[in-house]
N, C-alpha and C positions, 0 to 999 in steps of 0.2 A: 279833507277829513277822511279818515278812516271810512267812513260809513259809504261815499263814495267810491273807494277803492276796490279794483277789480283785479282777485289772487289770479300770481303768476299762475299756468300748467304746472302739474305735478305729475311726478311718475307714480306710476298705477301701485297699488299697494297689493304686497303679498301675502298670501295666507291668509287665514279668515279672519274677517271682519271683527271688529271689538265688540265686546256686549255690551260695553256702556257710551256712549252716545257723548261725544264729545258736548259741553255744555256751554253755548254761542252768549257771546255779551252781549245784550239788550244794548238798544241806540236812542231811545225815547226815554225809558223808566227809569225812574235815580235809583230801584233796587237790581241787582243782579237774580235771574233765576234758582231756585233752590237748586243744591246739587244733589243729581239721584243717586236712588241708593247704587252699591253694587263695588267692587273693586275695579279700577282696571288691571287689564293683564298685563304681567311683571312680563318686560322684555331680557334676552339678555346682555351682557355687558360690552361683549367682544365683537367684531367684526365678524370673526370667522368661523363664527359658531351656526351651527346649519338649521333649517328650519324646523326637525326635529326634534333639536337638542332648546327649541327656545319654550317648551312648556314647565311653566312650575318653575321656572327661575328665579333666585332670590335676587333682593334689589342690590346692585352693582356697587364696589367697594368703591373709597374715594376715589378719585381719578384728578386730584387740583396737579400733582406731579407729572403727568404726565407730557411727554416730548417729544413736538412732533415735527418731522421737514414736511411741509403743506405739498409741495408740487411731489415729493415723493409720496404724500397720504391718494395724493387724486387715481397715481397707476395701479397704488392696493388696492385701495376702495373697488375700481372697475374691476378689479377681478376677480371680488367676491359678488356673492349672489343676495343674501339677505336683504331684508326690506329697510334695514337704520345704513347698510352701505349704501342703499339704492337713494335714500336721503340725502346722505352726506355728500357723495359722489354729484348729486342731483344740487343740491347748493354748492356745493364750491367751483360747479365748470358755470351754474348761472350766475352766481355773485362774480365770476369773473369776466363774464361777458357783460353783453351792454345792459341788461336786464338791473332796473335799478328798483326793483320791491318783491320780496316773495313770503311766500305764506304758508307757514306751517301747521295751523292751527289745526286741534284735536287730532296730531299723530301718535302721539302714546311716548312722546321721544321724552329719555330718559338721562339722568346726569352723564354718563359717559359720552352720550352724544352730543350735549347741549356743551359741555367742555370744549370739544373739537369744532364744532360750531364753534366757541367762542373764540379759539388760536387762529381759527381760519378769517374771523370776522375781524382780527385788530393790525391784518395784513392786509385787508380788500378794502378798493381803493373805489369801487363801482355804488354798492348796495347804500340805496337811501331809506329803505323800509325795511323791518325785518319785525311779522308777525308767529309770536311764537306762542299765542295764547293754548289754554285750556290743553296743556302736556302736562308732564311730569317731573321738569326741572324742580330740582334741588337747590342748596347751596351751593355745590362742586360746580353747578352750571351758569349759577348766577355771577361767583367769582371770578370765571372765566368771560364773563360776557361781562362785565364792568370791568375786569383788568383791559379789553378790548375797546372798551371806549375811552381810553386813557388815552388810546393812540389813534384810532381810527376817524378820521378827519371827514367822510361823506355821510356814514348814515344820520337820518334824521329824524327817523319815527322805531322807535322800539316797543313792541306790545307781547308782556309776558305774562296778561292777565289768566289769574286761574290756573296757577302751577302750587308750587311746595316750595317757595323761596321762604328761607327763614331768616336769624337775626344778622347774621356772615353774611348773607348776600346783602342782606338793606346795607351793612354798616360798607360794604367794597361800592356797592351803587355812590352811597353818599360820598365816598372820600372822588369816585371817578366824575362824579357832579362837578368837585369843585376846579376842575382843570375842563373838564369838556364843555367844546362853546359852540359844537355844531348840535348836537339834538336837542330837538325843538318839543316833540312830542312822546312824551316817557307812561305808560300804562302799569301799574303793578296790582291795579285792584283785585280783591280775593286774594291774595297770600297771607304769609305768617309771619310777616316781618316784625313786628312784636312794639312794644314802647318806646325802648332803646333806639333802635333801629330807624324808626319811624321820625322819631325830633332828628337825631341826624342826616335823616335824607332832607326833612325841611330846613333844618339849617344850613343844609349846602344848597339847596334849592333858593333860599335865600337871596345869595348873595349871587344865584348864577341868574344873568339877563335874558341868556336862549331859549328858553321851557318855553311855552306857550298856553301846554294842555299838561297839566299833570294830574295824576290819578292812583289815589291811596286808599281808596275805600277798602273796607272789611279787612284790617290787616291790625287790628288790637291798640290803634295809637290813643295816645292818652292825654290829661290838660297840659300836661310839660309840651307834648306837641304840638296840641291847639293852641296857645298861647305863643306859640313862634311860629303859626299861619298867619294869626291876628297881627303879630309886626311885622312880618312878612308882607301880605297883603299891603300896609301902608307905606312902605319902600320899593317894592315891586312892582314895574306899572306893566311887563311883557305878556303875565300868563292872561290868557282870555277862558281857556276853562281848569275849575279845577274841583274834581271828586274826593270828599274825605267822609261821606255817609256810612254808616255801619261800625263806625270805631266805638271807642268810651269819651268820648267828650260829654262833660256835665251842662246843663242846660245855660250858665251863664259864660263856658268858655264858646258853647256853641253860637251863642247871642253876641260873643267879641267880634267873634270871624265873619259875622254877616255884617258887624257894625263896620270892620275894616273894609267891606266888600261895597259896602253903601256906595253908589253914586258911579261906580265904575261899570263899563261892560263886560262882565265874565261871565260865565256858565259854572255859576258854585251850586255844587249840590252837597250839604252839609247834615 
């Protein structure tokens, strides 16, 4: 379980510190903490941009285009100085070594980086963990990190709870569900993945037997997707926990999904 896992070392982070306090998922309580007030601060988009030049920066244009040779990105990266190369740089020589989980949680990392993350991620052949909670990914990152699991065959636990994934990223998650057979443990609670978005990931969720732990809370899903957890549930005997608290389900779709839940060992928090 996540809650036992102890984050890889990280390299030291530069410049000053965030104002706003990265906001940790509760491991006991079916509610997630409120989120405080406050912005985080807009990083910039570029690699090479210096640490001068990263205040007041507007948020980073798409980046789903862009193209990259990985073992040529690793000698760039070192020989910038910024804190998202120091990241990047910092994951892809550990995801390439033996080191098979690490943790990124509440670095401020932003869709340009969560993309290169994601190209570097559906070539690595090591990483079984990858926590990417309470950042700032986007859609741009979330695309890139489920085209990534089309192909990447080891990792096994991905947690991007508490980012800015919206209806693109649910809908590339859900299509990467229906071919990927290694992750077992999928986290997306607190995003904006929307209604749409939401019944498509459980319909592929559906029919995929790997999941074990999946986790959708607070992300707008609605009866159309409560209604295909409830059959879900009665076809599906793998998942052992699964979070869908904080959406719009009405009191009788809510009452289906605990009736389909009846009698099995799962951890549903509804």
């Amino acid at each position: 379980d996540k809650d036992d896992e102890q984050p890889a070392k990280e390299p030291e982070e530069k410049g000053k510190k965030r104002s706003k306090q990265a906001k940790p998922e509760p491991k006991d309580e079916p509610k997630e903490q409120e989120k405080k007030g406050g912005k985080r601060r807009a990083q910039a988009s570029e690699c090479d941009e210096s640490e001068g030049q990263r205040a007041k920066v507007e948020e980073p244009e798409p980046v789903t285009q862009i193209d990259l040779d990985p073992k040529a990105l690793l000698a760039e990266l070192k020989a910038k100085e910024t804190e998202r190369c120091s990241y990047l740089s910092y994951f892809w020589e550990r995801a390439e070594s033996a080191t098979d989980e690490l943790t990124f949680s509440g670095k401020d990392l932003d869709d340009a980086t969560g993309v290169i993350m994601g190209k570097l991620l559906a070539i690595n052949t090591n990483l079984i963990s990858l926590d990417l909670d309470n950042n700032r990914l986007g859609d741009e990152a979330g695309i890139a990190l489920a085209e990534a699991l089309k192909t990447n065959t080891t990792l096994k636990a991905l947690y991007l709870y508490n980012n800015r994934l919206g209806a693109a990223a649910g809908m590339a998650f859900a299509d990467a569900l229906k071919t990927n057979k290694t992750l077992t443990r999928f986290n997306l609670n607190d995003n904006h993945l929307g209604a749409e978005a939401g019944k498509a990931i459980v319909e592929a969720w559906k029919a995929n037997m790997t999941i074990t732990d999946l986790r959708l809370a607070d992300n707008q899903l609605d009866d159309k997707a409560g209604r295909v957890l409830a059959e879900a549930l009665e076809t599906n005997t793998t998942l052992q926990r699964l979070y869908v608290y904080g959406n719009e389900f009405s009191a009788k779709v809510t009452k289906a999904i605990h009736l389909a839940a009846k009698g099995r060992e799962l951890d549903l928090r509804v």
